[in-house]
N, CA, C and O atoms as a GROMACS GRO file, in nm:
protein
  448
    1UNK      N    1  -0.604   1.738   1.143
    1UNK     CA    2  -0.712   1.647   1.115
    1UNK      C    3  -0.796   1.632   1.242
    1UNK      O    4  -0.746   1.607   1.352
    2UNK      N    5  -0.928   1.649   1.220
    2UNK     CA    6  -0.994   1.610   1.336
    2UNK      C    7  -1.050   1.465   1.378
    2UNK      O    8  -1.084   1.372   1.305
    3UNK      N    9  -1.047   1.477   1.531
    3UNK     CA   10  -1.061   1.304   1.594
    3UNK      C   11  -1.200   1.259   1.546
    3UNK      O   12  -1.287   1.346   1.549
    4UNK      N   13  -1.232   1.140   1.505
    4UNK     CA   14  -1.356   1.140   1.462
    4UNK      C   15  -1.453   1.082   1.626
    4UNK      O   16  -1.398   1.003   1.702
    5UNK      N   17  -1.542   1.119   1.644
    5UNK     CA   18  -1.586   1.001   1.714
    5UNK      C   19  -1.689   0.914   1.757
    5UNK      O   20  -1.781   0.914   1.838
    6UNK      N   21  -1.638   0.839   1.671
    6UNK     CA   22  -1.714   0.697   1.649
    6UNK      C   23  -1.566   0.578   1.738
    6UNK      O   24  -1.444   0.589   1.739
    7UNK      N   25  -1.659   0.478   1.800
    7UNK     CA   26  -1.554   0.397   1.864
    7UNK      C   27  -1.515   0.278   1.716
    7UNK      O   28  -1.597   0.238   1.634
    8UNK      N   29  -1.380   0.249   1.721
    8UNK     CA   30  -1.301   0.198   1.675
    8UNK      C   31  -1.228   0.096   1.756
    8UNK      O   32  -1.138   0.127   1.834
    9UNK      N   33  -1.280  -0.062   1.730
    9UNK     CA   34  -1.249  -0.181   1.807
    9UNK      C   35  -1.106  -0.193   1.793
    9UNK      O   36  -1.050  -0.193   1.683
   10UNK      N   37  -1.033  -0.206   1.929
   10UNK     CA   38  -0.901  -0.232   1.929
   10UNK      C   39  -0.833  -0.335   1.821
   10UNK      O   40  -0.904  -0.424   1.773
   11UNK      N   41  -0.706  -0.324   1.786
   11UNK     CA   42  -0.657  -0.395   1.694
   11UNK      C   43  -0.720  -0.358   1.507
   11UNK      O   44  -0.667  -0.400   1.404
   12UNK      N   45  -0.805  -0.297   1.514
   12UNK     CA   46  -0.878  -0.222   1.373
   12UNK      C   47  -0.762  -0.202   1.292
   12UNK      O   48  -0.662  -0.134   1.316
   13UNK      N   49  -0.798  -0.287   1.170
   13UNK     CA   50  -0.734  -0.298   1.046
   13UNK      C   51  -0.766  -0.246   0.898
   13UNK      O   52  -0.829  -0.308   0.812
   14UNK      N   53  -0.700  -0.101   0.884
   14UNK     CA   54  -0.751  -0.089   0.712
   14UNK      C   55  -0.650  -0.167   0.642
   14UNK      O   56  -0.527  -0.164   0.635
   15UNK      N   57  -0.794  -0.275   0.563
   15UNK     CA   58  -0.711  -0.351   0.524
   15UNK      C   59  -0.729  -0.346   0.348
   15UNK      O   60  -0.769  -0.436   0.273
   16UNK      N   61  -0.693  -0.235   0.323
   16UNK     CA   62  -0.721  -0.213   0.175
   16UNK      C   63  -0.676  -0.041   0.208
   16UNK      O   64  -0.748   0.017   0.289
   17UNK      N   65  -0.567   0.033   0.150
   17UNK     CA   66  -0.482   0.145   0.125
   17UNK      C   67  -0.370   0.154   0.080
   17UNK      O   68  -0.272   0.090   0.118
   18UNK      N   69  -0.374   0.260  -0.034
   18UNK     CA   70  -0.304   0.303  -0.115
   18UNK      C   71  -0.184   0.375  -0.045
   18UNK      O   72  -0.193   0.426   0.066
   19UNK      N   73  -0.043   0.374  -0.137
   19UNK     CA   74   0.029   0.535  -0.092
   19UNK      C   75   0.080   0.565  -0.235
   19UNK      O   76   0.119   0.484  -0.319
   20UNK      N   77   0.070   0.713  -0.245
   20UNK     CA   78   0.082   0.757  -0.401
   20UNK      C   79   0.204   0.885  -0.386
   20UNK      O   80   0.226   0.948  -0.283
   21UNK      N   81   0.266   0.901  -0.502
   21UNK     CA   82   0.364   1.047  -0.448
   21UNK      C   83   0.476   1.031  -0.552
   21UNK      O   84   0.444   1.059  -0.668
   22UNK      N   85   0.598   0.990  -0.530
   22UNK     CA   86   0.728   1.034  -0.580
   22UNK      C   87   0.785   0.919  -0.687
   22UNK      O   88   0.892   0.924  -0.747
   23UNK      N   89   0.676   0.807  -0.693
   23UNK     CA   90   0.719   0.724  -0.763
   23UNK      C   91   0.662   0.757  -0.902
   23UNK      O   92   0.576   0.845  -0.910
   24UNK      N   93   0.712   0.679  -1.032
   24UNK     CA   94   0.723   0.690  -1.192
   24UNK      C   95   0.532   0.617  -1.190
   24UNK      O   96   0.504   0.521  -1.118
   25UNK      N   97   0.435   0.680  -1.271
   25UNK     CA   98   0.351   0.585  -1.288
   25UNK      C   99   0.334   0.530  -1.434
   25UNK      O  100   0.391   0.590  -1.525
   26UNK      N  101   0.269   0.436  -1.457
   26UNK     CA  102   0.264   0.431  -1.574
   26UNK      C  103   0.154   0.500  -1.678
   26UNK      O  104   0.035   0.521  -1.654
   27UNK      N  105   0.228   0.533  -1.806
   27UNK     CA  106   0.182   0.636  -1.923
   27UNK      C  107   0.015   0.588  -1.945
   27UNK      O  108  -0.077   0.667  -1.926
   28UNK      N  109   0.001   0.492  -1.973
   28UNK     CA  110  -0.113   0.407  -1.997
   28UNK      C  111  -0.210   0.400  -1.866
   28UNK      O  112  -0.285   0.303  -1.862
   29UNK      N  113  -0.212   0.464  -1.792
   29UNK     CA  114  -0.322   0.468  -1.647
   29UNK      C  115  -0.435   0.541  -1.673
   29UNK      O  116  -0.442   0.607  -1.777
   30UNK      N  117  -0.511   0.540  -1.606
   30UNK     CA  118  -0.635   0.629  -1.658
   30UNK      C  119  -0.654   0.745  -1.564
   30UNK      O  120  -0.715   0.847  -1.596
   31UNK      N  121  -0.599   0.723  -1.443
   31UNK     CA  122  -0.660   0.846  -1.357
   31UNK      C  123  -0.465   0.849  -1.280
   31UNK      O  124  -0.378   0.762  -1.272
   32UNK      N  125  -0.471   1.000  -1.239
   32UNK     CA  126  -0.376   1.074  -1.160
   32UNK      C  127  -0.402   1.126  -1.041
   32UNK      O  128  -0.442   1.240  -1.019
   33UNK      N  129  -0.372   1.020  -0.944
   33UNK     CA  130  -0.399   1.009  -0.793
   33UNK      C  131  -0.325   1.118  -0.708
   33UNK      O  132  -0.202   1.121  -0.714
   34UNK      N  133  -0.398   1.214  -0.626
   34UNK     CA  134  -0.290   1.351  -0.553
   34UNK      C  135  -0.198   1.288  -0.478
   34UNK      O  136  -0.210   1.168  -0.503
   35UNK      N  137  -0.098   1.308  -0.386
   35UNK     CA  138   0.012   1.202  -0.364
   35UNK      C  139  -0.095   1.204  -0.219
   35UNK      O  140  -0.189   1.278  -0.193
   36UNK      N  141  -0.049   1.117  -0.162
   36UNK     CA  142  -0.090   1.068  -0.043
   36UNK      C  143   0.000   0.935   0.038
   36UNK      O  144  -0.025   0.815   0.035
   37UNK      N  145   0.079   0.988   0.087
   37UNK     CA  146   0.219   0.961   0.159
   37UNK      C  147   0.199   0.852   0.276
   37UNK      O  148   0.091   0.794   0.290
   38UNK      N  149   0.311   0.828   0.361
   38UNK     CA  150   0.280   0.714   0.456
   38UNK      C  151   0.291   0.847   0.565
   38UNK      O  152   0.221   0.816   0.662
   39UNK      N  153   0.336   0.949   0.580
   39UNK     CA  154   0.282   0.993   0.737
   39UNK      C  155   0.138   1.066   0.730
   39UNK      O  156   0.081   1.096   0.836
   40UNK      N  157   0.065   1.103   0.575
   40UNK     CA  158  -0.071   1.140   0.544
   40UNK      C  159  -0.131   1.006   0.635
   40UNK      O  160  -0.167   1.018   0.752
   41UNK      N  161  -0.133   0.891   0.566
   41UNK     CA  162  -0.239   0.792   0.610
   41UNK      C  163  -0.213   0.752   0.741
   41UNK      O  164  -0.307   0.722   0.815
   42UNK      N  165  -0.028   0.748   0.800
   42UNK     CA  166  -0.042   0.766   0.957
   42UNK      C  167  -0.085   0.834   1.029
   42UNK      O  168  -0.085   0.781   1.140
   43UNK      N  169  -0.137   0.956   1.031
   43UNK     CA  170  -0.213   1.070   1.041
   43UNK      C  171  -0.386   1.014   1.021
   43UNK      O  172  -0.456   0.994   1.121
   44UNK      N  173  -0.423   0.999   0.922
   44UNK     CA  174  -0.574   0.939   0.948
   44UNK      C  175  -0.572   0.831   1.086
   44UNK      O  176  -0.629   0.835   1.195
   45UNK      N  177  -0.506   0.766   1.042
   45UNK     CA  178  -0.530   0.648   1.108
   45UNK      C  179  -0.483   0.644   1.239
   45UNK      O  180  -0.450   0.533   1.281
   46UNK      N  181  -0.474   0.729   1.305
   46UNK     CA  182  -0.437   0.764   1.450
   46UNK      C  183  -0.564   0.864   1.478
   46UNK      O  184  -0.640   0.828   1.568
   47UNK      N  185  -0.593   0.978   1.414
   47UNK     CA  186  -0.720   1.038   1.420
   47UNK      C  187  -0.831   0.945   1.390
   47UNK      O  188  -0.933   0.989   1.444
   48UNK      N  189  -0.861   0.806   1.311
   48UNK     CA  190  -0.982   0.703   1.382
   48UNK      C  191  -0.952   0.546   1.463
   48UNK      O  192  -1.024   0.446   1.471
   49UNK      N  193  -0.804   0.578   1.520
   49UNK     CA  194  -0.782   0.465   1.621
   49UNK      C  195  -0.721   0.351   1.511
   49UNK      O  196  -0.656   0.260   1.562
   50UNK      N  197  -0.734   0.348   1.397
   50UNK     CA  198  -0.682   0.240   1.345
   50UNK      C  199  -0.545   0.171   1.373
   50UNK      O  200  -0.448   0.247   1.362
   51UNK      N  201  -0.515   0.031   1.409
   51UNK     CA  202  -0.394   0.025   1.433
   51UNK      C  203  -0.327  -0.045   1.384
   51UNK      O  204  -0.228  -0.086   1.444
   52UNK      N  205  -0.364  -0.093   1.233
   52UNK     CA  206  -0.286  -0.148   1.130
   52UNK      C  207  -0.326  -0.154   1.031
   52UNK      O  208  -0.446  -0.130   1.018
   53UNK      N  209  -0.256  -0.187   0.927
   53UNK     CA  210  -0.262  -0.164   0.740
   53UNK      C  211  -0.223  -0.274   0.681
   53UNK      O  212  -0.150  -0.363   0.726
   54UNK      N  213  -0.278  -0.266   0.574
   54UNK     CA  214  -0.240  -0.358   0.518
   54UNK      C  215  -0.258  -0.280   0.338
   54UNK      O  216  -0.365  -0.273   0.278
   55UNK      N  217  -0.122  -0.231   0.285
   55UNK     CA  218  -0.122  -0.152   0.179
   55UNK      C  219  -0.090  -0.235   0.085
   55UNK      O  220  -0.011  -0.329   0.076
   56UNK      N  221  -0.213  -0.153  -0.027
   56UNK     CA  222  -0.198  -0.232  -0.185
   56UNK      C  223  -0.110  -0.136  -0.250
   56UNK      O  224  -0.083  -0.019  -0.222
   57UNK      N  225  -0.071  -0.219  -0.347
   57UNK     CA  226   0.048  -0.147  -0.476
   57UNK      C  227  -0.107  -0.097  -0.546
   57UNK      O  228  -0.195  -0.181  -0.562
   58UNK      N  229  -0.124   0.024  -0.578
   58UNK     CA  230  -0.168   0.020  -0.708
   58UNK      C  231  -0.181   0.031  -0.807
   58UNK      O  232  -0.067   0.063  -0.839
   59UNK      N  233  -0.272   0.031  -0.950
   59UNK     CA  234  -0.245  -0.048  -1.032
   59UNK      C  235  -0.179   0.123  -1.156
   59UNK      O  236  -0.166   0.125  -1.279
   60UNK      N  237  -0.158   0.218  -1.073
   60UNK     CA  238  -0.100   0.320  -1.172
   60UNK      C  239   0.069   0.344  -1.123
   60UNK      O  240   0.152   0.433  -1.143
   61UNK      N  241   0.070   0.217  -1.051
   61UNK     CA  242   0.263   0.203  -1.098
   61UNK      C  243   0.277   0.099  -1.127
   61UNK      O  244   0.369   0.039  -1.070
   62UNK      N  245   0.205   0.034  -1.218
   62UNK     CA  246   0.225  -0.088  -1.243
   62UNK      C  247   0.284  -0.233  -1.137
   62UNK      O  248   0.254  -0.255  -1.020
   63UNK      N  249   0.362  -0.303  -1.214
   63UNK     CA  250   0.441  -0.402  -1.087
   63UNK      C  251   0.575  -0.332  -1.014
   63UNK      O  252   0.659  -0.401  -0.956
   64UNK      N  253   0.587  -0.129  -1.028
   64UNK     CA  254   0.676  -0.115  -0.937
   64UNK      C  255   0.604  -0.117  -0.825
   64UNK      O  256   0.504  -0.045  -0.823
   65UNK      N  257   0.641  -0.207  -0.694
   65UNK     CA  258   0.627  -0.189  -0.571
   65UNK      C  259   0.665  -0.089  -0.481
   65UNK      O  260   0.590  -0.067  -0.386
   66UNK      N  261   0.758  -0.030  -0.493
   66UNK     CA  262   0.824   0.081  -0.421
   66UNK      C  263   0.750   0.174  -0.346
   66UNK      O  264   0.814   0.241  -0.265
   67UNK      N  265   0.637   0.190  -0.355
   67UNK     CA  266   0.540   0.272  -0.282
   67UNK      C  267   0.468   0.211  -0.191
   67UNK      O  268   0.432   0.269  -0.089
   68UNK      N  269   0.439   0.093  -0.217
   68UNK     CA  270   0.408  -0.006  -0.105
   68UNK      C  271   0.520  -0.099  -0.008
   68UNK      O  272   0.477  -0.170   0.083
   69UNK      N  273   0.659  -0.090  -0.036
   69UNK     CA  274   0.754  -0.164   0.042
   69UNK      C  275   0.787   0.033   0.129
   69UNK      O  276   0.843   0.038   0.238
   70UNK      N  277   0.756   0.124   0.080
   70UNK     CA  278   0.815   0.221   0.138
   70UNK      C  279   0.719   0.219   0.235
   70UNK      O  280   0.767   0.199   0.346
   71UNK      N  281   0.597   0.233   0.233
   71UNK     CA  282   0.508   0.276   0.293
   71UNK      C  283   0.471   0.150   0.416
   71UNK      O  284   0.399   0.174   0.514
   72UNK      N  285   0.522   0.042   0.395
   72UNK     CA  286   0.590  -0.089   0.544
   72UNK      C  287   0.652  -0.084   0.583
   72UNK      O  288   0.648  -0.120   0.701
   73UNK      N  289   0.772  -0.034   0.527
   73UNK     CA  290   0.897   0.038   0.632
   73UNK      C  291   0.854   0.178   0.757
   73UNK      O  292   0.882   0.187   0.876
   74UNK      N  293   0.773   0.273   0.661
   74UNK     CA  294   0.746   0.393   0.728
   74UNK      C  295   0.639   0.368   0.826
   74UNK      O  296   0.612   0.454   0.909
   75UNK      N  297   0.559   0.222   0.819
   75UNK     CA  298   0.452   0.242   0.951
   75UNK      C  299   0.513   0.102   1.039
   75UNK      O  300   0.498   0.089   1.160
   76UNK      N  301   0.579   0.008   0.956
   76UNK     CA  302   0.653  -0.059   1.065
   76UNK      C  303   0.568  -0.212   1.084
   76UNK      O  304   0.474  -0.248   1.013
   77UNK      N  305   0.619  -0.276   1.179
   77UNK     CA  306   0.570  -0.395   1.247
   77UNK      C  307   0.367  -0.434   1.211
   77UNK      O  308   0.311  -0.542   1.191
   78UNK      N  309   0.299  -0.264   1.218
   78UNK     CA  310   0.204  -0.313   1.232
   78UNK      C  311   0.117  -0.294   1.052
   78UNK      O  312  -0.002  -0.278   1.028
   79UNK      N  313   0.226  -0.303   0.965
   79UNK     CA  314   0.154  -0.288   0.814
   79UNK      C  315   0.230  -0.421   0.757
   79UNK      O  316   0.342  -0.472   0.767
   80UNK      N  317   0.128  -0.443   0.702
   80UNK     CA  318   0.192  -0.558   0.526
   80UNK      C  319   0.116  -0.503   0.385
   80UNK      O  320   0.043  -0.403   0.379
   81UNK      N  321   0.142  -0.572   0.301
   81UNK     CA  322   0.077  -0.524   0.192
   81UNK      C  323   0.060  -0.648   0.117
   81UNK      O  324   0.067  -0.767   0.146
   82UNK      N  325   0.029  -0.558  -0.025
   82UNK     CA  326   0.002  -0.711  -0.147
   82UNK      C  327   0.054  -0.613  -0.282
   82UNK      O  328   0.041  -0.497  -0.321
   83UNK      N  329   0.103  -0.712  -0.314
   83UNK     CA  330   0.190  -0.609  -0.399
   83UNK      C  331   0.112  -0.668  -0.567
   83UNK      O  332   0.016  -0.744  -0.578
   84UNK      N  333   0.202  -0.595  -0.696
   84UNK     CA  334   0.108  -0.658  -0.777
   84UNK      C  335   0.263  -0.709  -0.866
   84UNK      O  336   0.372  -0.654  -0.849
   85UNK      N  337   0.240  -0.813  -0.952
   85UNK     CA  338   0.368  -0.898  -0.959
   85UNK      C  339   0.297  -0.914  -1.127
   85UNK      O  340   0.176  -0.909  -1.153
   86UNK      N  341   0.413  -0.934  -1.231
   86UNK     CA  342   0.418  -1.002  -1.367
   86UNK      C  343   0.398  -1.130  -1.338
   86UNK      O  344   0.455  -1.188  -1.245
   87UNK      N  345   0.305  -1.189  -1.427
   87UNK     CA  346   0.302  -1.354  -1.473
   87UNK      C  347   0.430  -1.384  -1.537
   87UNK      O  348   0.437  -1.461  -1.632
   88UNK      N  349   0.540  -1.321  -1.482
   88UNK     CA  350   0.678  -1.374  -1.526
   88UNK      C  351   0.731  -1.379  -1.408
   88UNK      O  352   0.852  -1.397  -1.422
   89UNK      N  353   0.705  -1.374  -1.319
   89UNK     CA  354   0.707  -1.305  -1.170
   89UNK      C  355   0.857  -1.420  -1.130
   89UNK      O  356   0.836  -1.532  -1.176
   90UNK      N  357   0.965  -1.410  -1.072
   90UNK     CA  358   1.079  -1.552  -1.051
   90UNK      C  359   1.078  -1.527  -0.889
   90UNK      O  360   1.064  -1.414  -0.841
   91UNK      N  361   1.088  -1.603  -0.837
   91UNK     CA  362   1.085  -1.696  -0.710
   91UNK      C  363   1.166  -1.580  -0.622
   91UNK      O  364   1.126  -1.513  -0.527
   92UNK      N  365   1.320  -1.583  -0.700
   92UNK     CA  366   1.363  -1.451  -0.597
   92UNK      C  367   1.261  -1.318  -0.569
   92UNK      O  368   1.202  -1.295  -0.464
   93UNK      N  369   1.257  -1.248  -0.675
   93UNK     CA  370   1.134  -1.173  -0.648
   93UNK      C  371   1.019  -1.158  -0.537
   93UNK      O  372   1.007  -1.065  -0.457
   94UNK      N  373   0.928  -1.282  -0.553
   94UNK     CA  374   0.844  -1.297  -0.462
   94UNK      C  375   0.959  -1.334  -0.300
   94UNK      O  376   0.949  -1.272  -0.194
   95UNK      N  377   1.020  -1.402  -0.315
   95UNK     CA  378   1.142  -1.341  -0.168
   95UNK      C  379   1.176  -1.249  -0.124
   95UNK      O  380   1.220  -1.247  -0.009
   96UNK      N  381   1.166  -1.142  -0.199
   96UNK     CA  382   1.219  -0.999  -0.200
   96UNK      C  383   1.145  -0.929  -0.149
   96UNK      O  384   1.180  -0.852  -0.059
   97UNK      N  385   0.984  -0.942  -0.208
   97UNK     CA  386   0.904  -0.856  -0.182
   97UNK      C  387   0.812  -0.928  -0.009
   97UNK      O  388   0.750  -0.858   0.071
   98UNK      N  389   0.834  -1.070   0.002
   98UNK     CA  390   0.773  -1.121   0.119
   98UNK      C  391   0.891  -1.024   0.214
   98UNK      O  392   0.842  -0.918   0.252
   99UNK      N  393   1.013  -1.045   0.250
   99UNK     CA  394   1.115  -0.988   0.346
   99UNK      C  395   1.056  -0.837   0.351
   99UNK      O  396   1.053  -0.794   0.466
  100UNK      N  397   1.010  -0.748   0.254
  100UNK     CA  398   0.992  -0.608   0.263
  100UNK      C  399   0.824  -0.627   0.337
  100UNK      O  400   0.737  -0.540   0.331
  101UNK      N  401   0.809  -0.753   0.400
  101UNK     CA  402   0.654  -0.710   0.469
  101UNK      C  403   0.505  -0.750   0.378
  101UNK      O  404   0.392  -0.744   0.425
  102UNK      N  405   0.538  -0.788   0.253
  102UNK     CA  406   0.440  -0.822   0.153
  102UNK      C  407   0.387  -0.976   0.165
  102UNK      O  408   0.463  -1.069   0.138
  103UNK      N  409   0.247  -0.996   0.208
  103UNK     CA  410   0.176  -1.143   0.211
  103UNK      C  411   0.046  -1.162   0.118
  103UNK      O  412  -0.041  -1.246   0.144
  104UNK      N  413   0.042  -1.083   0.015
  104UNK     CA  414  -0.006  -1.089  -0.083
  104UNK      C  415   0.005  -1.069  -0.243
  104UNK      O  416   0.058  -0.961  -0.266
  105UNK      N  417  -0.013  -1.107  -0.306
  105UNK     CA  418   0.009  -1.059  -0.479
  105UNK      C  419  -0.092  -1.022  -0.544
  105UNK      O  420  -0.179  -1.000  -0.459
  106UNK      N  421  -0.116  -1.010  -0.604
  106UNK     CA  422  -0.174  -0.924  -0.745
  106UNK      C  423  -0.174  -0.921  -0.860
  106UNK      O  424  -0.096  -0.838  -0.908
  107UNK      N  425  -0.246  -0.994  -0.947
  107UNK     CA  426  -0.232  -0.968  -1.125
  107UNK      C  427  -0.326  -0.880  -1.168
  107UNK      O  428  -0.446  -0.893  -1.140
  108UNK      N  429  -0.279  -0.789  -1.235
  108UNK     CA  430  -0.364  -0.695  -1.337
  108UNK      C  431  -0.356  -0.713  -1.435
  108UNK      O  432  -0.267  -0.659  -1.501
  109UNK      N  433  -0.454  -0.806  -1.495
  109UNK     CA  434  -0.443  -0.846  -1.620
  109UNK      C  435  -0.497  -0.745  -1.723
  109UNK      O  436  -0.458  -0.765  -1.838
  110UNK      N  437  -0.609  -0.599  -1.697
  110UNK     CA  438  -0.587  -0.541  -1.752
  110UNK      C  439  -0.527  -0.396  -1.692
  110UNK      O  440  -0.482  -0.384  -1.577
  111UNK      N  441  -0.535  -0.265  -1.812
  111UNK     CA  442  -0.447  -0.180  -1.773
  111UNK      C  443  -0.482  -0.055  -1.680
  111UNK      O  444  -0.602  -0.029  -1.682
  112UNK      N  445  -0.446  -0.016  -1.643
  112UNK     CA  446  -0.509   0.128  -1.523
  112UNK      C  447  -0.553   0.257  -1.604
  112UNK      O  448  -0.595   0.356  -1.544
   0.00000   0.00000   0.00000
């Protein structure tokens, strides 16, 4: 990947990214995203200085999170996300998913 260069203010946050790949999506989605992994977007984001994330679940795996708790583990300290949760959503849950790095939620009330 090449360095871009344009200056990029220290601490620079994409704060809206996806990670797509090995997880189940759901049948009912409308579009089929190419995978795009957590060392793909660590890779951009070192080629434009970025130095933190903040990753959304999105809405073609439904409320599995797994692609977004993977993808906070794999960049670490400096990512969180927002995950997307059922209006049945129980208390443990949202515990579960705050400990995996998640400070946001999400309803999709309609379908992908």
């Amino acid at each position: 990947m090449a360095n871009v260069s344009i200056s990029i203010p220290a601490g620079a946050c994409d704060c809206h990214t996806h990670i797509f790949g090995k997880y189940p999506m759901v049948p009912e989605r409308r579009y089929t995203p190419e995978p795009a992994g957590p060392e793909a977007m660590a890779a951009l984001h070192r080629s434009l200085g970025i130095e933190r994330v903040v990753i959304v679940t999105p809405s073609v795996y439904g409320t599995d999170n797994a692609s977004t708790l993977d993808g906070i583990k794999a960049r670490g300290a400096t990512a969180r996300g927002v995950a997307v949760v059922s209006d049945q959503a129980r208390e443990e849950e949202l515990r579960r998913l705050h400990q995996g790095g998640i400070r946001g939620i999400r309803l999709n009330l309609a379908t992908a």
